[in-house]
Structure formats: C-alpha cells, structure tokens
Backbone as a chain_set.jsonl record, in Angstrom:
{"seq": "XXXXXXXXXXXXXXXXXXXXXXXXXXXXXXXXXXXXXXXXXXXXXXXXXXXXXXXXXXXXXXXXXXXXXXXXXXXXXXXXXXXXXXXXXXXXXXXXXXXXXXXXXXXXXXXXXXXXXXXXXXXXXXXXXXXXXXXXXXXXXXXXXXXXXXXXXXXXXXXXXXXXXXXXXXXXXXXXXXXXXXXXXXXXXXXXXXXXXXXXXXXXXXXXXXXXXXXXXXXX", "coords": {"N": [[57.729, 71.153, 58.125], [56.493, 73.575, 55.251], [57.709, 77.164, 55.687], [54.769, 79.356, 56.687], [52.323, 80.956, 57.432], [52.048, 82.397, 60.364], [49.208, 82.013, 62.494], [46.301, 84.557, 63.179], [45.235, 84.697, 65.232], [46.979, 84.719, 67.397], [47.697, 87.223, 68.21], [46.076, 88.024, 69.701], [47.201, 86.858, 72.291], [47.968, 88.153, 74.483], [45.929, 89.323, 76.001], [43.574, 89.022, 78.285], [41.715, 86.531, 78.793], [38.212, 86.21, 78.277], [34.588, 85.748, 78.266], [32.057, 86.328, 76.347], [28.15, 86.953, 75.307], [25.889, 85.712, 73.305], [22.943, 87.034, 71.083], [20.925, 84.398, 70.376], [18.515, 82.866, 67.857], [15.16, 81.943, 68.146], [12.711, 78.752, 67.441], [12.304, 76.711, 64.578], [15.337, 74.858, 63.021], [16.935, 76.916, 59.99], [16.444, 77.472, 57.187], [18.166, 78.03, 55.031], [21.848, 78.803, 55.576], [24.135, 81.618, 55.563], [27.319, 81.931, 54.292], [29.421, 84.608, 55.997], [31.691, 86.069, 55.359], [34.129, 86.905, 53.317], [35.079, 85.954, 49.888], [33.099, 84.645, 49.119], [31.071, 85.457, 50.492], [27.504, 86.204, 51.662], [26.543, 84.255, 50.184], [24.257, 81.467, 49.963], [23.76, 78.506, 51.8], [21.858, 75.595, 51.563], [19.918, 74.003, 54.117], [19.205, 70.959, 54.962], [16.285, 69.371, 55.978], [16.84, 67.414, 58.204], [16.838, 65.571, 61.114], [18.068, 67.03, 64.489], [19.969, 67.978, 63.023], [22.417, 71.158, 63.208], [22.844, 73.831, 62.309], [25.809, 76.273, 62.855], [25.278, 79.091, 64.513], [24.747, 82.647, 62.423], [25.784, 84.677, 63.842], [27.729, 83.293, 65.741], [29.365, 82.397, 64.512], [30.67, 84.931, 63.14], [31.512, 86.215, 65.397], [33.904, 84.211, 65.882], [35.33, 84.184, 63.709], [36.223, 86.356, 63.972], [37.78, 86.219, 66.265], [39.903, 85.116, 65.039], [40.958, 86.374, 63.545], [39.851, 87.252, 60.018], [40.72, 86.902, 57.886], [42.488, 83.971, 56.389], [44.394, 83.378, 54.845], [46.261, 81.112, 53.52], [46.287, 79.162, 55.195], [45.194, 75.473, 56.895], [42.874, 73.963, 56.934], [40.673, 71.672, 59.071], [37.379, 71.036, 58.974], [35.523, 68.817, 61.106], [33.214, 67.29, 61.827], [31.158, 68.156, 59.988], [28.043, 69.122, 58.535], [26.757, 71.555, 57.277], [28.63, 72.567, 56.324], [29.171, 75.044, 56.707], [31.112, 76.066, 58.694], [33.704, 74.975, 57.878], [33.467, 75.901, 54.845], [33.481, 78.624, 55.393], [35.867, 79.59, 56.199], [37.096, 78.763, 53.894], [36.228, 80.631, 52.415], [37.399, 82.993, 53.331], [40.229, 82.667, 52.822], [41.778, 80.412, 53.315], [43.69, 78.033, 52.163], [43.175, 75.34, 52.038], [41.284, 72.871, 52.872], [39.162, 70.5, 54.488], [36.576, 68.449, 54.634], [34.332, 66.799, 56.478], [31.827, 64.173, 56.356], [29.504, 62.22, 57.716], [26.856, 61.275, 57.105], [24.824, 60.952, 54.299], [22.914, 62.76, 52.976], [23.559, 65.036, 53.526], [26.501, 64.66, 52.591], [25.67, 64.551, 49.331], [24.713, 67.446, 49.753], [26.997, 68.871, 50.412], [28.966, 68.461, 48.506], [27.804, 70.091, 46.736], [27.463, 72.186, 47.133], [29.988, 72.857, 47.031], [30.593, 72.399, 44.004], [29.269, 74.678, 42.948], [30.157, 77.112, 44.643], [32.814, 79.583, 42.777], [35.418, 78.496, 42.163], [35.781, 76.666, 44.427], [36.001, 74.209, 44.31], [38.869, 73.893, 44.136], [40.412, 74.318, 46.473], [38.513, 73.041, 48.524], [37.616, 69.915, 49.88], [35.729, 67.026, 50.037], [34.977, 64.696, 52.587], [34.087, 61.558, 53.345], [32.418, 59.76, 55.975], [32.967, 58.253, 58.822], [33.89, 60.834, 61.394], [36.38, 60.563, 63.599], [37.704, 58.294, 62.768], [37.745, 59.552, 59.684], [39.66, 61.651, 60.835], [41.737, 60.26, 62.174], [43.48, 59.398, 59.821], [44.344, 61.546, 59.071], [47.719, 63.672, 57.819], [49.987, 64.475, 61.054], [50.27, 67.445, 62.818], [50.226, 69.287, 61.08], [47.873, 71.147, 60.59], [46.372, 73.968, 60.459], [43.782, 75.276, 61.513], [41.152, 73.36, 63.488], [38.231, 72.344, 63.358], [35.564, 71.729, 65.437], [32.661, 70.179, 65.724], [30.621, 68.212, 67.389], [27.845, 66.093, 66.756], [25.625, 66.715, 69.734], [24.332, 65.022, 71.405], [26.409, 63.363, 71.158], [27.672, 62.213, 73.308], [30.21, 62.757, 76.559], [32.399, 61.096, 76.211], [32.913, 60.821, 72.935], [33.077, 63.597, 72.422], [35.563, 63.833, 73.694], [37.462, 62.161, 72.237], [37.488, 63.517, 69.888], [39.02, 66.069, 70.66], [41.295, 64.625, 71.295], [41.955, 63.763, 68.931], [42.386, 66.025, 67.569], [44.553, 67.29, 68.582], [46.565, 66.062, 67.86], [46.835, 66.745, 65.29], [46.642, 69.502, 64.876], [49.264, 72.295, 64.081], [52.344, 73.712, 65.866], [51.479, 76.008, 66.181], [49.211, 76.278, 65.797], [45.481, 76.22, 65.653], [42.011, 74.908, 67.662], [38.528, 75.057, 67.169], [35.528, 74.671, 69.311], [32.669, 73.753, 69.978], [29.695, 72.838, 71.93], [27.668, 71.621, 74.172], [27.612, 72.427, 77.001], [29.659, 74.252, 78.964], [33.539, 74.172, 78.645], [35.696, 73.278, 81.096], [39.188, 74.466, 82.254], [40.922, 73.093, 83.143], [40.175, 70.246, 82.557], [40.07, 70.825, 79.646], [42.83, 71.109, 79.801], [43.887, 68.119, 80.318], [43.444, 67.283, 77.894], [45.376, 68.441, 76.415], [45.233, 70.89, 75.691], [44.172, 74.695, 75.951], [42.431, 77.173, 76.811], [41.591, 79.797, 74.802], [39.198, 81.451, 73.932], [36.106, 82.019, 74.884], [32.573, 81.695, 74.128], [29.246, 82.214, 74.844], [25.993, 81.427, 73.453], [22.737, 81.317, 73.552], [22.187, 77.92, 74.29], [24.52, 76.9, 73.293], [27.909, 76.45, 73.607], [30.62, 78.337, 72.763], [34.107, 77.39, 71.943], [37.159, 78.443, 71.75], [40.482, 77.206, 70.959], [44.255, 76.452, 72.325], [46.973, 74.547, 71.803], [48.379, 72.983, 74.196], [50.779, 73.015, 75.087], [52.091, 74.953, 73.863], [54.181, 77.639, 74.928], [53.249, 80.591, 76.082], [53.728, 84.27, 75.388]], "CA": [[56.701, 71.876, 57.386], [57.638, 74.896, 55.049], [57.253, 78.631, 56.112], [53.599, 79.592, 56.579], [51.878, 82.091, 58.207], [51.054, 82.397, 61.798], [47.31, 82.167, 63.022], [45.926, 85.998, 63.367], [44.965, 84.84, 67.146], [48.209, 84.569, 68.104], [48.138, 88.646, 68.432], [45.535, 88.086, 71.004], [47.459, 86.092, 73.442], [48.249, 88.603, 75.57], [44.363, 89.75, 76.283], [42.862, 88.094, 79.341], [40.137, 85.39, 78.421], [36.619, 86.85, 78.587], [33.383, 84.85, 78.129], [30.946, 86.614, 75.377], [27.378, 86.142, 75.009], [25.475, 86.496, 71.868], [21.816, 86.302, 70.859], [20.713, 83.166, 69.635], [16.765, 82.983, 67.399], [14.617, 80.75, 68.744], [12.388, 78.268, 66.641], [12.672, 75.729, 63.888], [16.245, 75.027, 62.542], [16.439, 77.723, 58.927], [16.007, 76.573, 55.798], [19.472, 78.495, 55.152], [22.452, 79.783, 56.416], [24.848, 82.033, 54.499], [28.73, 83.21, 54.266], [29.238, 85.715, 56.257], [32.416, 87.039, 54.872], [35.429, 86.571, 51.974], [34.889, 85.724, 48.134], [31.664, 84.177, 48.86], [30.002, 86.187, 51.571], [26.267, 85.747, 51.51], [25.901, 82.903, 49.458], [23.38, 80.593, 50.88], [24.066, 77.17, 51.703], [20.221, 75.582, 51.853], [20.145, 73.407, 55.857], [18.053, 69.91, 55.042], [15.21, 69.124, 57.411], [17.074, 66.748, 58.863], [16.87, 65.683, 62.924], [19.417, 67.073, 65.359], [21.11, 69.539, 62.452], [22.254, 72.625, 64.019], [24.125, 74.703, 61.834], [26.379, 77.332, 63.764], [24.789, 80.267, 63.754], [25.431, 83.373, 61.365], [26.565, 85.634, 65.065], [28.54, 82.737, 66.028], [30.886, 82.391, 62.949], [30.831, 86.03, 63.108], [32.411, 85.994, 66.465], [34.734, 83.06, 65.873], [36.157, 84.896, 62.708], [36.749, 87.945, 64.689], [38.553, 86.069, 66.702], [41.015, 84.407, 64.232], [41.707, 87.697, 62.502], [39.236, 87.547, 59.183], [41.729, 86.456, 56.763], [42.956, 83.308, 56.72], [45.506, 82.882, 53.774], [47.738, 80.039, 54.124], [45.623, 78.474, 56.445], [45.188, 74.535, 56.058], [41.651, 73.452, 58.3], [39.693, 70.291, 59.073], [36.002, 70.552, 59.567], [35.677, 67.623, 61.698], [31.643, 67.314, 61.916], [30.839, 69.355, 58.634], [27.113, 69.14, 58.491], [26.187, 71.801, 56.108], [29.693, 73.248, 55.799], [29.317, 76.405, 56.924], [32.234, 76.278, 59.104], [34.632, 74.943, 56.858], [33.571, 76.581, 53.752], [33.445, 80.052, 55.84], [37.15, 79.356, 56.085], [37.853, 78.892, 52.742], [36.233, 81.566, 51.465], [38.509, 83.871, 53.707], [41.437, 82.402, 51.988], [42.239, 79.142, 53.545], [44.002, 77.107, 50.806], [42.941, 73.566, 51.937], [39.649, 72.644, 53.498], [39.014, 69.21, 54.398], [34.727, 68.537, 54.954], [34.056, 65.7, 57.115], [30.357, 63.933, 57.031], [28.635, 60.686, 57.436], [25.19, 61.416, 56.425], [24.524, 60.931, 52.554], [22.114, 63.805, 52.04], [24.598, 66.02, 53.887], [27.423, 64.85, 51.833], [25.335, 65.315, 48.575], [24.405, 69.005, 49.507], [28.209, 69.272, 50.294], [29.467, 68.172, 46.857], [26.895, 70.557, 45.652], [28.235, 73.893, 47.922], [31.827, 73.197, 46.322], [30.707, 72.898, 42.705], [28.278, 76.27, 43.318], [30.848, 78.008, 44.879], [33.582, 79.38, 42.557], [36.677, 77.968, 43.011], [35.6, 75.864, 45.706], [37.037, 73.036, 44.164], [40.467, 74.098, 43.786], [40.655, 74.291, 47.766], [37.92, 71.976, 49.921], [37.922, 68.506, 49.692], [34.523, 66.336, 50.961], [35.214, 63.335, 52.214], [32.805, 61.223, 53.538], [33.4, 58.749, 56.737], [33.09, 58.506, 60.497], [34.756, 62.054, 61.352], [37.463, 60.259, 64.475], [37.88, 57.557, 61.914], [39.093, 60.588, 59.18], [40.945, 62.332, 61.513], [43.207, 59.448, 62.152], [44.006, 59.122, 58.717], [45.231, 63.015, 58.424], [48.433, 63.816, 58.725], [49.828, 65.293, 62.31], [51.162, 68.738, 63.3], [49.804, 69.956, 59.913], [46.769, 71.721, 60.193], [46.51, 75.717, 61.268], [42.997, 74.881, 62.161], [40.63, 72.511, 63.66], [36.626, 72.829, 63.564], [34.83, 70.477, 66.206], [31.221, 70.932, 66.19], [29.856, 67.058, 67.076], [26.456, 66.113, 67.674], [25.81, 67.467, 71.212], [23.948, 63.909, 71.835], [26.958, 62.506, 71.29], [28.501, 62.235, 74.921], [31.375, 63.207, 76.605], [33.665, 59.882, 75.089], [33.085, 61.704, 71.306], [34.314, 65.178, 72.47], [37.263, 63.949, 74.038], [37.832, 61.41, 71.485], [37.85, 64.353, 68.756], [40.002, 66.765, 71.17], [42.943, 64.24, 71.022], [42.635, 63.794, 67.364], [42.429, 67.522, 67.027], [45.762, 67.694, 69.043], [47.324, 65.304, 67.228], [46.337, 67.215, 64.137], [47.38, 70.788, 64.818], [50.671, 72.579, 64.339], [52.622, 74.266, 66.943], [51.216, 77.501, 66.272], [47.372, 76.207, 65.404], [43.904, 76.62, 66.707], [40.977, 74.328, 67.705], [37.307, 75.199, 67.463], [34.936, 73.386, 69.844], [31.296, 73.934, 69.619], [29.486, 72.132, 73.097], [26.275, 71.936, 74.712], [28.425, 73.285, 77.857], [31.372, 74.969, 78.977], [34.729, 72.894, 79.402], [36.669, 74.494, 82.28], [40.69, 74.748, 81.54], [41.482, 72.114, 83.426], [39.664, 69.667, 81.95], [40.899, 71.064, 78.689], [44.76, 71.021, 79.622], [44.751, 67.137, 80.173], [43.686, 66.574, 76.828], [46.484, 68.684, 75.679], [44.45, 72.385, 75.114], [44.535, 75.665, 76.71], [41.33, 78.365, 76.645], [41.595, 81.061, 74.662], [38.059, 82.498, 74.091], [34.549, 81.309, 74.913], [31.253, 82.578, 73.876], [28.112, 81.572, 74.795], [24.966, 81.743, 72.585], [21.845, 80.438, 73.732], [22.567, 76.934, 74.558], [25.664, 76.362, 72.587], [29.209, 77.107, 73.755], [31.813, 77.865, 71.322], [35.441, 77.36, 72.709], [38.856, 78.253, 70.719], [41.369, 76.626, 72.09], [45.384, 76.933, 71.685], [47.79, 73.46, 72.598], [48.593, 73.437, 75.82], [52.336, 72.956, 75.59], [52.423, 76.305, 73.813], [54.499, 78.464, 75.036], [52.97, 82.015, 75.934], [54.577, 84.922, 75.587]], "C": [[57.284, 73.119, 56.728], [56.544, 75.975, 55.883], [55.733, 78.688, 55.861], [53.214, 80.501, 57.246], [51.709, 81.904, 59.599], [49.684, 82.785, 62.519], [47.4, 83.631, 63.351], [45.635, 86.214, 64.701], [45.598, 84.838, 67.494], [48.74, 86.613, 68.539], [47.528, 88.768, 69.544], [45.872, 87.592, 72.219], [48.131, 87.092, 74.603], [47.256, 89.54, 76.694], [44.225, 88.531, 77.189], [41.559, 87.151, 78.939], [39.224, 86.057, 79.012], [35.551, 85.595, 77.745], [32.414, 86.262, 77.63], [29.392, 86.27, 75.521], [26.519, 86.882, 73.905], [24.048, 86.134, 71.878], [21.336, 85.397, 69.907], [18.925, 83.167, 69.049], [16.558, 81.888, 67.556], [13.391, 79.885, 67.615], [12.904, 77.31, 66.278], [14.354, 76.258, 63.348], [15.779, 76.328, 60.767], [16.575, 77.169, 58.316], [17.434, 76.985, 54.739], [20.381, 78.887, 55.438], [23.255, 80.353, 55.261], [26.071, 82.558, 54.852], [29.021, 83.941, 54.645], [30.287, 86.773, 55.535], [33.553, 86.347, 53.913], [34.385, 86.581, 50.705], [33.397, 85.424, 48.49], [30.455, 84.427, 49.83], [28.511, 86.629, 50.721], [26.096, 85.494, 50.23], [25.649, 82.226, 50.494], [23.932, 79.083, 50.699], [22.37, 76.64, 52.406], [21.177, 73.999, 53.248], [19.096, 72.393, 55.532], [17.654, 70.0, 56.152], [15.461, 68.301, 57.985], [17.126, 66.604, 60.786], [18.101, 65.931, 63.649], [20.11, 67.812, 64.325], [20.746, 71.006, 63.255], [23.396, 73.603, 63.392], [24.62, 76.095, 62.82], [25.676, 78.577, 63.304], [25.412, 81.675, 63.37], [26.527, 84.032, 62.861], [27.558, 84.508, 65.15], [29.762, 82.769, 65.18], [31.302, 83.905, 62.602], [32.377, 86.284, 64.199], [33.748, 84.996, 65.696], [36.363, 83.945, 64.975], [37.043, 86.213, 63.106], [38.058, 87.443, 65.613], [39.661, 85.546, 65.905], [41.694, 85.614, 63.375], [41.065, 87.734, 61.156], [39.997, 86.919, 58.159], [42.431, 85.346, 57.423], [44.129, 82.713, 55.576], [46.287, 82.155, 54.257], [47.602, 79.565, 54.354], [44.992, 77.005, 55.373], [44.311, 73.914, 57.362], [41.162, 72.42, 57.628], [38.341, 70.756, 59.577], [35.662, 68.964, 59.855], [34.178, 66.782, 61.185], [31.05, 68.435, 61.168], [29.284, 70.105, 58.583], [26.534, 69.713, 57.401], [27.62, 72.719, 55.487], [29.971, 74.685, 55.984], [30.306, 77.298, 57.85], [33.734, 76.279, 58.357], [34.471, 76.029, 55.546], [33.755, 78.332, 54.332], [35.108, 80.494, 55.572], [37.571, 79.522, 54.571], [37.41, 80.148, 52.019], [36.739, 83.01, 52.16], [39.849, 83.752, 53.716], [42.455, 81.451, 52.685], [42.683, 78.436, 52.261], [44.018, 75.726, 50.906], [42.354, 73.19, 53.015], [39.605, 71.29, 53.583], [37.619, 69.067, 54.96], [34.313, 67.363, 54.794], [32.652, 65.41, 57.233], [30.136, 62.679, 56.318], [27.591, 60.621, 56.852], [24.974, 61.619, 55.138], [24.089, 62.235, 52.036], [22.768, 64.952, 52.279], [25.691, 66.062, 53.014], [26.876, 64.989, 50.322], [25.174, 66.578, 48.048], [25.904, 69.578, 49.836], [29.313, 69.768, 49.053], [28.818, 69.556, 46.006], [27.238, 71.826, 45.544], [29.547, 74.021, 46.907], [31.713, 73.15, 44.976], [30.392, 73.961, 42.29], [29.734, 77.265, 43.163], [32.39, 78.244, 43.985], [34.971, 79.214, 42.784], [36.869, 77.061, 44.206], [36.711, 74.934, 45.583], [38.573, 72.672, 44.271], [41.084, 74.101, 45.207], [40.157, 73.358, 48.632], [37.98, 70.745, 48.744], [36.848, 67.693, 50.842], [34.77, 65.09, 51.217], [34.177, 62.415, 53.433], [33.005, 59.742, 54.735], [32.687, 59.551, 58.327], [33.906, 59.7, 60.583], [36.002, 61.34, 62.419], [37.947, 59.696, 63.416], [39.183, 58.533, 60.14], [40.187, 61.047, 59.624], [41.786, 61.583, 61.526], [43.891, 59.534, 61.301], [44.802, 60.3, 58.235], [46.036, 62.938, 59.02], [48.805, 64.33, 60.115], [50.307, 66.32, 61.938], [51.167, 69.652, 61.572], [49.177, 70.759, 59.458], [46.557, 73.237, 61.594], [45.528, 76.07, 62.153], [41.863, 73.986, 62.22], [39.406, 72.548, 64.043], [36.318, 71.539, 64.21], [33.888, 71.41, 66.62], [30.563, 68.992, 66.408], [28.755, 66.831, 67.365], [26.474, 66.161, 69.502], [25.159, 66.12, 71.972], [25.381, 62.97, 72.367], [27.914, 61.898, 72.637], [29.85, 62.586, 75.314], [32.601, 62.148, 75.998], [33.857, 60.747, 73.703], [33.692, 63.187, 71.938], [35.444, 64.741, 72.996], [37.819, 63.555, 73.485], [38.136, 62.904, 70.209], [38.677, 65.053, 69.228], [41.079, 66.062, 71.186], [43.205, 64.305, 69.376], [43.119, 64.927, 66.766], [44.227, 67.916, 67.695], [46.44, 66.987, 68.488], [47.914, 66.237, 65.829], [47.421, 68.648, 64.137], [49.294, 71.029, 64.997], [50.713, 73.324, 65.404], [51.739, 75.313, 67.279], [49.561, 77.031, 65.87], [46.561, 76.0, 66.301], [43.403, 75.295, 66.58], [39.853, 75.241, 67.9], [36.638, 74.188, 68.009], [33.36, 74.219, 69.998], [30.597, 73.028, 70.913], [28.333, 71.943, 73.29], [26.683, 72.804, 76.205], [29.654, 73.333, 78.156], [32.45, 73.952, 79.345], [35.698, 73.728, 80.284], [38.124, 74.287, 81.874], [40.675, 73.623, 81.943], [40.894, 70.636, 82.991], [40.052, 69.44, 80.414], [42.429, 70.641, 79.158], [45.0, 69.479, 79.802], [44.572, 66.392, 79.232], [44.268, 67.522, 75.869], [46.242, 70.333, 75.212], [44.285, 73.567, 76.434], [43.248, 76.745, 75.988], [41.943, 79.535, 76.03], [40.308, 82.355, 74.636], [36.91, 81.331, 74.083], [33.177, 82.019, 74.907], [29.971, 81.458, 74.074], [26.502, 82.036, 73.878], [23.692, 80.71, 72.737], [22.103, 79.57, 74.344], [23.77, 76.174, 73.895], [26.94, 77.481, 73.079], [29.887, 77.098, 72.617], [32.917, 78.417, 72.395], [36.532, 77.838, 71.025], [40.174, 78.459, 71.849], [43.04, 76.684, 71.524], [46.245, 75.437, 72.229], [48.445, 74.024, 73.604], [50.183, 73.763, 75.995], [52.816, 73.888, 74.516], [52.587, 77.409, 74.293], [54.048, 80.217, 74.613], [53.724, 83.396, 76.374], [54.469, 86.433, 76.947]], "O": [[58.233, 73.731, 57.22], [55.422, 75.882, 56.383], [55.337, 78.1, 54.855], [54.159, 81.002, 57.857], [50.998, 80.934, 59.86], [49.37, 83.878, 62.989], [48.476, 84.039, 63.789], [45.672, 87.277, 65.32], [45.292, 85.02, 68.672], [49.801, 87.044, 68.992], [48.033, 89.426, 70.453], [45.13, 87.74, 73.191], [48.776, 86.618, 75.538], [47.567, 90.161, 77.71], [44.615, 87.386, 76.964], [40.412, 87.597, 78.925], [39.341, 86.488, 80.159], [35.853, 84.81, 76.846], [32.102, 87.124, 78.452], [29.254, 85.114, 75.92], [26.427, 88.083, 73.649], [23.707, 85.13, 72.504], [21.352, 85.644, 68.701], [18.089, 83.487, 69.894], [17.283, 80.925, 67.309], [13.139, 80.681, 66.71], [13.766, 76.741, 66.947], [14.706, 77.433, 63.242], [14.607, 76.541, 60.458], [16.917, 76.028, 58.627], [17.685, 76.273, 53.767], [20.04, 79.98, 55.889], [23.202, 79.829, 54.148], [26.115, 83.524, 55.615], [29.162, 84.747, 53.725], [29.996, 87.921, 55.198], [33.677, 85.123, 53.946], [33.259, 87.07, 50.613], [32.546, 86.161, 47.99], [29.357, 83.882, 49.938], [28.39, 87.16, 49.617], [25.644, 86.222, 49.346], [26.259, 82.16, 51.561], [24.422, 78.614, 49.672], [21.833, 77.122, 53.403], [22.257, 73.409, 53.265], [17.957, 72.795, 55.767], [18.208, 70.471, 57.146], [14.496, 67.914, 58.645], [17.436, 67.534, 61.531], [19.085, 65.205, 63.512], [21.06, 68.43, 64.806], [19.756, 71.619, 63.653], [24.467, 73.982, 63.866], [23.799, 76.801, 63.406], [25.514, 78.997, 62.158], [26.493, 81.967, 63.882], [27.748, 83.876, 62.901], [28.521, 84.809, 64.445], [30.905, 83.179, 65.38], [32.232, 84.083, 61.816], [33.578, 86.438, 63.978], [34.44, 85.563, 64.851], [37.538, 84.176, 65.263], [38.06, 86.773, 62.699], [39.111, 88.075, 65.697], [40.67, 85.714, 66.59], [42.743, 85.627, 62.731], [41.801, 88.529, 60.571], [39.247, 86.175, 57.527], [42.903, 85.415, 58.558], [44.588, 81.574, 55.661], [46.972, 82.371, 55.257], [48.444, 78.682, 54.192], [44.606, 76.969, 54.205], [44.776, 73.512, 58.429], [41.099, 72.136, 56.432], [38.273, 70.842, 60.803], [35.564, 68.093, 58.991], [34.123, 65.875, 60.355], [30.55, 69.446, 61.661], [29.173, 71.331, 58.584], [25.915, 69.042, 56.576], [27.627, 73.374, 54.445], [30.877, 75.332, 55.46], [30.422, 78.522, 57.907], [34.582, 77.168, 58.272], [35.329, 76.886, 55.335], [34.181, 79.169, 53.537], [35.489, 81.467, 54.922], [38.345, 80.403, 54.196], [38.102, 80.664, 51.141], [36.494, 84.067, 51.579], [40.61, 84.457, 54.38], [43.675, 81.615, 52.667], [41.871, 78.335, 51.341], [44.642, 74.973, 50.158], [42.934, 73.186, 54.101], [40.087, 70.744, 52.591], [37.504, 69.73, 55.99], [33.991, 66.787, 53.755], [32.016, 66.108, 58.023], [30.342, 62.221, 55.194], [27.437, 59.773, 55.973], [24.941, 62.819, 54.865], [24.564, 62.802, 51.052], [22.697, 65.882, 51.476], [26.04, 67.154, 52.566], [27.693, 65.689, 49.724], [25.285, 66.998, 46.897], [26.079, 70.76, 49.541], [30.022, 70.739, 48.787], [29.231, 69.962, 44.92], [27.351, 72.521, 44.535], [29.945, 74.98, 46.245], [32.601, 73.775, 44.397], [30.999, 74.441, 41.332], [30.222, 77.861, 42.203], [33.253, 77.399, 44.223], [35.575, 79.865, 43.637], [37.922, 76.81, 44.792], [37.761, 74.775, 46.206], [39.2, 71.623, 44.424], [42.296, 73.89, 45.237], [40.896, 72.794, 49.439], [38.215, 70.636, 47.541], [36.996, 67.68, 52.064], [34.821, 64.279, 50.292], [33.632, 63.033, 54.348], [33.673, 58.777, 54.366], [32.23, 60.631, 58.701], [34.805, 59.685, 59.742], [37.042, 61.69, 61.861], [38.746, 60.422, 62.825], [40.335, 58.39, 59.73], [41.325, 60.988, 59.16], [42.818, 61.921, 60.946], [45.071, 59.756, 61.574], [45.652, 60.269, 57.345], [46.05, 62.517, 60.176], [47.775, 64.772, 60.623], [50.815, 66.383, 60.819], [52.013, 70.438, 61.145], [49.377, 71.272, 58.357], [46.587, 73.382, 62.816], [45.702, 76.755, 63.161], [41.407, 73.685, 61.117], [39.29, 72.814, 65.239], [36.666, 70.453, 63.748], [33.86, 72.474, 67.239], [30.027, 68.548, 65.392], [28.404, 67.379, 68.41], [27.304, 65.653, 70.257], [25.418, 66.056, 73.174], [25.526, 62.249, 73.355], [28.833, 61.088, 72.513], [30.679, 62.724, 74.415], [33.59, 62.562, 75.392], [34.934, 61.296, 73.47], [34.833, 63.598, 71.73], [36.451, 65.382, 72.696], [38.973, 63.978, 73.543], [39.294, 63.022, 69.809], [39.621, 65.072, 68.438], [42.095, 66.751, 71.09], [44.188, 64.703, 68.752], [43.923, 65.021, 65.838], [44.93, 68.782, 67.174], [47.554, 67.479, 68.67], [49.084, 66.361, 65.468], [48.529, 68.797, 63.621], [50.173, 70.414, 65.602], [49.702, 73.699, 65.997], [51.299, 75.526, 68.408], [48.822, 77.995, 65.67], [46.754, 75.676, 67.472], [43.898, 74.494, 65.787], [40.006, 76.178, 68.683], [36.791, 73.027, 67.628], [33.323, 75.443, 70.126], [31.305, 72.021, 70.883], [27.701, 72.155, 72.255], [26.027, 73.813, 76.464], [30.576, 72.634, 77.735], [32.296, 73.062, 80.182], [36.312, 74.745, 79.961], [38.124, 73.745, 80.769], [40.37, 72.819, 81.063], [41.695, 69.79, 83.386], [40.296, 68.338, 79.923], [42.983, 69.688, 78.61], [46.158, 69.151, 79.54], [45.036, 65.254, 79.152], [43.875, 67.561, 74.703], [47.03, 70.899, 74.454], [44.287, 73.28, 77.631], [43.218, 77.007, 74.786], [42.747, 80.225, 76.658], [40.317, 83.521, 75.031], [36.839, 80.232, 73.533], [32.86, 82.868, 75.74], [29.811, 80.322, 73.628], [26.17, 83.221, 73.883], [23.618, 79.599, 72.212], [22.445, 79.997, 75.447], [23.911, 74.955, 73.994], [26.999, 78.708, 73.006], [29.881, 76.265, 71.71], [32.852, 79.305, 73.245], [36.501, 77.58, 69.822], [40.588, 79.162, 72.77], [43.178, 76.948, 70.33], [46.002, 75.288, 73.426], [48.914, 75.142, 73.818], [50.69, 74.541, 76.803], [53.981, 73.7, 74.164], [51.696, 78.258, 74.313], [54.264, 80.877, 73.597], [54.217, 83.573, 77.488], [55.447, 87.153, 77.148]]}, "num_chains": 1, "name": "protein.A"}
C-alpha cells in the first residue's frame, strides 16, 4: 500500500478504555438527521419511514468522531450497513477520500444516490453500491481500508455480527479501525477471537457503539 496517514486514534492507545454514556431521545425514529461536522456539517439527510431504521444518533457520531480525531484526510472507509448514510457520508465530509455506501433496500439506495448528488463533491469521493452488505465486503479488497462502519440490523442475530466482524478484519489495514454499533456490549474476549481488540465503548440508550483496533496489533 503507498504512504498514508495513520488513524488519529492511534494517539489514544495509551488511555485506559472507559465506557461513556450519552443521552439518547425517546420516540418515533426523525424525519432527519444531519452532518455534524466537515464541508457539509448540518446538511440534512431526510430518514424514510421505513420499519426497523435507526439512524445513529447526532451524540453518537459526535462521540465516535471525537474519538477518531475529527479529520480524516487520507482515510479510505466502508459503511457496511449504510441505511441513510450518515455514517459514511459523516466521514467523507471530514476528508475521507473514498467512501464506499453499502445498502439493500431500494428506497434507501435511491435517497443515497440522492445525498451524493446534493452534497458537493460527494461524487468525487463516495461510491453507493447496492447488494447484500457480507456479500460486498467480500468483494473489497483486503488490508486496505483505514476504516470500517458496522451498524447491522440489531434483529439480525449474533451469526450477522460475527459474519461482518471477520469481513471487517479481513478488510482493514494494519493500522485501521472498526466501528460496531450493537444492541449489547461485546466483552474483549469475545472480540479477540474474531481478530479485534476494545478500544472505546459508549453506551446510548439501548445501542452500544464499540471501536475496535485488530487484535494482532501491536501496542505500544
């Protein structure tokens, strides 16, 4: 791979893992979520009324970002389970230069197509592609990608999260992240034998968010 940057979390690895918790609003899913930060901070991305969407919420991606260091130049991510894009595109518009925005659902990948013509410059960076998300992943190259968004339906059982945590390890470079999004917490060890190592976990309401580091990375 050539020269690239090194992930902004990699400054944090010498901070002790702490568990976060944030407040989560209760109710119907919103009717939007928006950008929180880069080129295209608050622009709205409209959230169909669809069943079981749960876009991450604004605190969460807040957090997340905080943790990755805000700037992501260089940076080359998969949104695994896209939905309305607000993970991935958050990314790009803090200067990721190659977005990949994974979704099965038609009206999802319509309002996807629709985010990246909206947003300027979108195009020139994400890339929607439309497919079973394990099924994509296979098809990307390995040891390529800086980082890795896994948010899957929370129905979907424990087989689909573990099934996306190998692809996601497959996926990442030495030095790259995973995001994991849950209904609950995955303890380390559980993590380390599909190849991942805890770095931060926040809880919000009923949704965990994990970021995770490969396991057979060497800490300093």
């Amino acid at each position: 791979m050539a020269a690239r940057h090194r992930p902004a979390a990699a400054g944090h690895r010498r901070r002790r893992r702490r568990a976060v918790s944030a407040p989560v609003r209760r109710g119907a899913p919103p009717g939007e979520v928006r950008i929180v930060g880069g080129r295209w901070r608050r622009s709205k991305l409209l959230v169909p009324p669809l069943p079981g969407l749960r876009p991450t919420p604004d605190r969460v991606r807040e957090t997340l970002f905080n943790w990755l260091g805000q700037h992501l130049h260089g940076w080359r991510c998969v949104d695994a389970f896209a939905g309305t894009g607000a993970l991935g595109l958050e990314a790009a518009s803090r200067g990721a230069v190659e977005v990949v925005l994974v979704e099965r659902q038609p009206q999802l990948l319509r309002a996807l197509h629709e985010h990246v013509q909206r947003l300027q410059g979108a195009s020139d960076v994400v890339r929607v592609v439309g497919g079973e998300a394990l099924g994509v992943l296979a098809g990307l190259p390995a040891a390529r990608w800086h980082l890795v968004l896994l948010d899957p339906p929370f129905d979907g059982g424990a087989a689909l999260f573990e099934a996306a945590l190998r692809q996601a390890r497959r996926l990442v470079a030495a030095d790259g992240l995973a995001y994991l999004e849950a209904p609950q917490p995955w303890d380390e060890a559980r993590l380390a034998s599909l190849g991942w190592t805890l770095q931060r976990h926040l809880r919000a309401g009923q949704v965990h968010a994990h970021l995770l580091r490969p396991f057979d990375n060497p800490q300093p």
